[in-house]
C-alpha positions as CSV (number, residue, x, y, z in Angstrom):
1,X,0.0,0.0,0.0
2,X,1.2,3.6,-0.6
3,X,2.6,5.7,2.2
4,X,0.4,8.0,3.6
5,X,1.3,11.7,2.9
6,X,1.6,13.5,6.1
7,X,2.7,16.6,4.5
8,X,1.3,19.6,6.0
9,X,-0.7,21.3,3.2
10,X,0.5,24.0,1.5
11,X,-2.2,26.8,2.7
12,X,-1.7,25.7,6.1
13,X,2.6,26.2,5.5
14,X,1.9,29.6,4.7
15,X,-0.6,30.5,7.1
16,X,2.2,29.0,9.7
17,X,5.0,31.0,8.5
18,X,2.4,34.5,7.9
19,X,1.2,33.7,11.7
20,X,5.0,33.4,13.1
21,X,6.1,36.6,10.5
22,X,3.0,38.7,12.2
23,X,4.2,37.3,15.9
24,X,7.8,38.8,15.6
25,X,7.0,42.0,13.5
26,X,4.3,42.6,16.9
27,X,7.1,41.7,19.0
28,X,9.5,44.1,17.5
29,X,6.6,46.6,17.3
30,X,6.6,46.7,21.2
31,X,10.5,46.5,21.5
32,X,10.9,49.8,19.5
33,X,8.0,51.9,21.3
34,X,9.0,50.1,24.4
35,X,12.6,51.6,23.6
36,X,11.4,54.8,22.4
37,X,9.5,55.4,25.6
38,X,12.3,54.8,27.6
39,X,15.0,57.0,25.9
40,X,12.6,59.9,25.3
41,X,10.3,60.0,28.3
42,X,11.1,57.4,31.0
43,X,14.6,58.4,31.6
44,X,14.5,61.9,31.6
45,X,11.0,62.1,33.7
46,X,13.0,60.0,36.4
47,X,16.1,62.5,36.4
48,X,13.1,65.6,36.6
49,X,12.0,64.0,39.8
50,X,15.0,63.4,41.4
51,X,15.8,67.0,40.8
52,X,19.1,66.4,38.9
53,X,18.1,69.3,36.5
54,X,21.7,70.0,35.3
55,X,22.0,65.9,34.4
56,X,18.6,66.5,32.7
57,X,19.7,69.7,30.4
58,X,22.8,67.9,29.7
59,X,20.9,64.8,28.7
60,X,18.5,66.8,26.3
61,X,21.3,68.5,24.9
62,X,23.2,65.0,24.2
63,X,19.8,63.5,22.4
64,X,19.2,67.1,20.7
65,X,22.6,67.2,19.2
66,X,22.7,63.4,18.7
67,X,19.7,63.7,16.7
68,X,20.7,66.4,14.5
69,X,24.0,64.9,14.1
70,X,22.2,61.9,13.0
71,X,20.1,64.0,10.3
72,X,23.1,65.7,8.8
73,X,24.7,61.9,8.0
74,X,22.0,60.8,6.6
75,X,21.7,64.1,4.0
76,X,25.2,63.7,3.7
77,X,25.8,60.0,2.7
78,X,22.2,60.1,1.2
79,X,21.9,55.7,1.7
80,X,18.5,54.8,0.9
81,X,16.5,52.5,2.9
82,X,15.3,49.1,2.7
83,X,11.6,50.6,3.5
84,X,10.1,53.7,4.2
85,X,11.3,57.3,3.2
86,X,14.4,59.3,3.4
87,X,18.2,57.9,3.9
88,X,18.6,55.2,6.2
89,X,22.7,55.4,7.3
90,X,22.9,55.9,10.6
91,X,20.2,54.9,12.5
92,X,18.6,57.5,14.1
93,X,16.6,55.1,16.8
94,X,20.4,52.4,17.2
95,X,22.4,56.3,17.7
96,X,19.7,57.6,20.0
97,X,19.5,54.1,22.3
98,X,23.0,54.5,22.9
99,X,23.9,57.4,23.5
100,X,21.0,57.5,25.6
101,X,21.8,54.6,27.6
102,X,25.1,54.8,28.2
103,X,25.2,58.7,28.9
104,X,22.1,57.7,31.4
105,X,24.6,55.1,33.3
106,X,27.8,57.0,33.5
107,X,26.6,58.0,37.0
108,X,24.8,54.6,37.5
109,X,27.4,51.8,36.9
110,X,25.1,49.3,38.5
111,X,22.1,49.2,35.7
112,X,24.1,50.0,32.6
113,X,24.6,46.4,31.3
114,X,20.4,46.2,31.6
115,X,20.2,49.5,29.7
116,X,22.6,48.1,26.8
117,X,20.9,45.0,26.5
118,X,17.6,47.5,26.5
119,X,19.3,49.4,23.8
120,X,20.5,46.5,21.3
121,X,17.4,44.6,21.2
122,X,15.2,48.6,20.4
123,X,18.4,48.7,18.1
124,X,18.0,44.9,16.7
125,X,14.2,45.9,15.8
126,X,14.9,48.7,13.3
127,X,16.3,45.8,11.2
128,X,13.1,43.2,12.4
129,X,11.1,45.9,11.3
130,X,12.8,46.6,7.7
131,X,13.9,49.7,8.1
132,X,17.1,49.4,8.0
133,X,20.4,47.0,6.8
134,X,22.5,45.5,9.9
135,X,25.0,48.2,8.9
136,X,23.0,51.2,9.4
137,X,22.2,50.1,12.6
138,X,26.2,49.1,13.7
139,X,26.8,52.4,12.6
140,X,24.1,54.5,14.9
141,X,25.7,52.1,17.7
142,X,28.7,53.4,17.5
143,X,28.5,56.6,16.8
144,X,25.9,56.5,19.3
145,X,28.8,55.2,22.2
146,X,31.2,57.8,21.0
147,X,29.3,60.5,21.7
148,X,27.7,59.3,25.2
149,X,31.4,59.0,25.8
150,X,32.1,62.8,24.9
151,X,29.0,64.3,26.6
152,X,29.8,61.8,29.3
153,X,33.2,63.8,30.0
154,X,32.2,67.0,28.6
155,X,31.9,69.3,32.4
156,X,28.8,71.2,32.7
157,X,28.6,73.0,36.2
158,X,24.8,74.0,36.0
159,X,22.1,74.8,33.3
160,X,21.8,77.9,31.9
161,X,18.3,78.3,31.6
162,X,17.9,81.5,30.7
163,X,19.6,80.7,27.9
164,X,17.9,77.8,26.9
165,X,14.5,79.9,27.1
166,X,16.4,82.7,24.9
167,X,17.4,80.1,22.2
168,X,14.1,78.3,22.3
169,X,12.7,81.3,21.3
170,X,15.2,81.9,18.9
171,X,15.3,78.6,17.0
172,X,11.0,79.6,16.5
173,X,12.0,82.2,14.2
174,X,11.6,78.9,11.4
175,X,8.2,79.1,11.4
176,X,8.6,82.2,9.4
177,X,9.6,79.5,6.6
178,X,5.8,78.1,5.9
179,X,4.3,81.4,6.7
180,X,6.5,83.0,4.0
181,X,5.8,80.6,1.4
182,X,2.0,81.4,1.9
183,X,1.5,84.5,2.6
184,X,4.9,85.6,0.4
185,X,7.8,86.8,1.6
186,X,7.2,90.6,1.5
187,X,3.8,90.0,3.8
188,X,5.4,87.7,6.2
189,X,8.3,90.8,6.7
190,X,5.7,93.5,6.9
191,X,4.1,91.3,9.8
192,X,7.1,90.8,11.8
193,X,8.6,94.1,11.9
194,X,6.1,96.0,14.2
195,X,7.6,92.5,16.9
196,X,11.2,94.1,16.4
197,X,9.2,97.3,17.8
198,X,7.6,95.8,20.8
199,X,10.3,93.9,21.6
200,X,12.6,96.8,21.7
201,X,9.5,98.6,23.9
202,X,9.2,95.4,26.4
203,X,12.6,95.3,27.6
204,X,13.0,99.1,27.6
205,X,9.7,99.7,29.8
206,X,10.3,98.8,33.3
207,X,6.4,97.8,33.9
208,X,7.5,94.6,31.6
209,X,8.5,91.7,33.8
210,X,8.6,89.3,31.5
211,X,11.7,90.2,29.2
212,X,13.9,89.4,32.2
213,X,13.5,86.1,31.7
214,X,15.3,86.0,28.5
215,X,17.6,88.5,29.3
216,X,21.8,87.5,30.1
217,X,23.5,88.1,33.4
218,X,24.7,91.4,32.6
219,X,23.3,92.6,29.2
220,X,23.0,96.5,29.3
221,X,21.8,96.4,25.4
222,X,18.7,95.9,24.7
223,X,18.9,95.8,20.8
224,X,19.5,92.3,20.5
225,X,16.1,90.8,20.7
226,X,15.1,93.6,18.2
227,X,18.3,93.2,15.9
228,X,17.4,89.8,15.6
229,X,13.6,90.1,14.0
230,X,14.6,92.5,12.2
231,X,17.6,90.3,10.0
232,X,15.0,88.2,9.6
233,X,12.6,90.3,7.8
234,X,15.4,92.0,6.0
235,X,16.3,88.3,4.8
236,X,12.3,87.8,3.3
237,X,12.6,91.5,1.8
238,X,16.0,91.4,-0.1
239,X,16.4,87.9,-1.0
240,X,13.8,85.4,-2.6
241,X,12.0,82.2,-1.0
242,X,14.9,79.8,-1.2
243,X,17.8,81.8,0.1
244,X,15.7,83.5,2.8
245,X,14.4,80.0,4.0
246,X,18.0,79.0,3.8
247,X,19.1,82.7,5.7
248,X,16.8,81.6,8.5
249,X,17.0,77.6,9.2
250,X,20.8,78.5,9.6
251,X,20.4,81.6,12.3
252,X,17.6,80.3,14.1
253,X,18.3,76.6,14.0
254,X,22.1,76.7,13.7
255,X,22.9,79.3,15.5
256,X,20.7,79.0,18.4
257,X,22.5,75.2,18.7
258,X,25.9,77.2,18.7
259,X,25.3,79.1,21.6
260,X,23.3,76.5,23.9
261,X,26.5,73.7,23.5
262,X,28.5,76.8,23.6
263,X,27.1,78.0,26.7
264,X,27.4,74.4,28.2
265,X,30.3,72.9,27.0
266,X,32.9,75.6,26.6
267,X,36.1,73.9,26.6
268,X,37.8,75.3,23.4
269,X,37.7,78.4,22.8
270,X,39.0,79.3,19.1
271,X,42.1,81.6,19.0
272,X,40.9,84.4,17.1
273,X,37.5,84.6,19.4
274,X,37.9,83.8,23.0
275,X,34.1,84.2,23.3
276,X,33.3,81.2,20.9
277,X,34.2,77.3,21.2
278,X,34.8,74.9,18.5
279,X,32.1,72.8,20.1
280,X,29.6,75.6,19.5
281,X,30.8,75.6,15.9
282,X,30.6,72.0,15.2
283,X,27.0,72.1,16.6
284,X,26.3,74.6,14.6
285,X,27.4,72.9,11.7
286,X,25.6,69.9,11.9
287,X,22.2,71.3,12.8
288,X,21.9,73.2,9.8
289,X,23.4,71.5,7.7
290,X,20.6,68.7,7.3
291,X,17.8,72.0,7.4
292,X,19.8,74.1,4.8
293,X,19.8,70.8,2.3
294,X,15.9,70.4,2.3
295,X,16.3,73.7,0.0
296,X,19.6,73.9,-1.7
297,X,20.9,70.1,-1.7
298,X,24.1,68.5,-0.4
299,X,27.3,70.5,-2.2
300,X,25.7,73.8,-2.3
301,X,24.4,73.0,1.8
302,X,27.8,72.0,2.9
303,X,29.5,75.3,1.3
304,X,26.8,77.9,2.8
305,X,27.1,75.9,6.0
306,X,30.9,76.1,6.5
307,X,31.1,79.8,5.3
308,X,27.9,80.1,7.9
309,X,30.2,78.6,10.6
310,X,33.0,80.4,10.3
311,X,31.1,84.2,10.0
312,X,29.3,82.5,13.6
313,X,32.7,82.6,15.1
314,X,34.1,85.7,14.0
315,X,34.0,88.7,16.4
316,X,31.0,90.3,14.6
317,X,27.0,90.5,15.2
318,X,26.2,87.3,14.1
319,X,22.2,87.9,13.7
320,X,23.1,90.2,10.8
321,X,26.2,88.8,9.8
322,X,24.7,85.5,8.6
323,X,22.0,86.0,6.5
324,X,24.0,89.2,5.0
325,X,27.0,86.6,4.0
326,X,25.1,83.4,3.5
327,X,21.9,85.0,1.5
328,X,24.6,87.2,-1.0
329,X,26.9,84.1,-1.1
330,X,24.2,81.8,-2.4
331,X,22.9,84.7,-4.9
332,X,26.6,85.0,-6.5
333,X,26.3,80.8,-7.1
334,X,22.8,81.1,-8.3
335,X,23.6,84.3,-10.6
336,X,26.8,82.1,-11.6
């Protein structure tokens, strides 16, 4: 007699393998929000209520910066991804894990081989996911560990947070960006420029509280606040969509950057400015670089962001200096 065939049927193989595919793509599902939670709200919630405010600036200053740092590799290797939109090299979630975790333990010895364990398997399900190649994730793992390493033994006596208030409102100034392309850039300067005025009126008139909390230890000036709107809406006027958008991503986003790891991490000072660091440059760099290539691509980005960068650390008024240099430098390429 003929063997009986015990072969599974076919429709039931597949529905097998569909059922176990489906199991693990839920299982990494719930590792990478698990991972995200943990990195972006957990961790810095726990050091909030344990009142280590200067760890906690200095940890959202690490992710902020890591992030960004993350954005400008990927616009500047441009790797696409497996699946989904935009470049995949390095990964953003892998970089951000690490640093997170291991900048999180430097003070807490006893839990950082949980946390990395935590962080390769949120790392692991980028890839589980199909997001990303084994080697964009290896690479936001290391570069992730180099700079928890760097923060990590970067020395930060307290938070500034007057100036993290200050920049925060200065890094708003890109929402001029999609207003301008609206309304036109003309409309969106005429708008701004009575601020510049009440500005200068706020911090002038002593019944204004307010200002003070955006205003350094010792200023006497109050132009600066005023100075500042008003580059902006002489960036809309004078130049057209593109280079204005370009003008403002690097002063608000760039430069505000600068001056908050500047602030913080001041350990080298450049020799022809004692009152900038090379840190603050290199921040300032790599924020702006990813915003600046959304409108003007990578080689053209990378010029206007290193000419950017160095007129930030010169010894001049960099909220006019900036979009003055940067806006007629990318005319003379365009006009070329």
């Amino acid at each position: 007699m003929p063997k009986e065939n015990k072969r599974v049927p076919t429709a039931l193989n597949d529905n097998l393998i569909n059922y176990v595919y489906r199991l693990f793509a839920g299982m990494w599902d719930i590792v990478n929000y698990m991972g995200s939670a943990l990195w972006w709200a957990i961790l810095p919630a726990y050091l909030l209520l344990k009142g280590k405010n200067d760890e906690f600036g200095k940890y959202v200053m690490a992710l902020a910066f890591s992030g960004m740092f993350a954005m400008a590799l990927k616009y500047l290797f441009l790797v696409p991804r497996v699946m989904g939109i935009g470049p995949a090299f390095p990964s953003f979630h892998a970089q951000t894990a690490f640093i997170a975790a291991l900048l999180f333990t430097s003070k807490r010895p006893r839990i950082r081989l949980p946390l990395i364990i935590v962080a390769i398997f949120a790392s692991a399900a980028r890839i589980g996911l199909g997001y990303h190649t084994p080697l964009d994730v290896v690479g936001g793992m290391f570069i992730g560990t180099v700079l928890a390493f760097l923060f990590a033994n970067m020395s930060i006596k307290h938070v500034d947070w007057i100036e993290l208030r200050r920049q925060a409102v200065h890094f708003l100034g890109i929402i001029l960006i999609p207003l301008s392309y609206y309304a036109g850039n003309i409309v969106t300067a005429a708008m701004i420029i009575p601020v510049a005025g009440f500005v200068l009126w706020s911090q002038q008139s002593k019944g204004m509280k307010w200002t003070q909390m955006f205003q350094r230890k010792g200023e006497k000036s109050y132009r600066a606040g005023a100075l500042f709107v008003l580059s902006l809406a002489a960036a809309l006027i004078v130049f057209p969509w593109e280079i204005s958008s370009v003008c403002i991503v690097i002063l608000c986003a760039g430069d505000s950057f600068a001056a908050v790891i500047g602030k913080h991490f001041h350990s080298h000072q450049w020799w022809f400015n004692k009152s900038k660091s090379i840190e603050g440059s290199i921040a300032f760099a790599v924020v702006a670089y990813p915003l600046a290539f959304i409108f003007i691509g990578r080689e053209l980005a990378v010029l206007a962001v290193l000419l950017a960068a160095l007129v930030e650390a010169l010894p001049l008024n960099d909220n006019i200096s900036i979009p003055v240099i940067v806006g007629a430098f990318l005319t003379l390429v365009r006009l070329g």
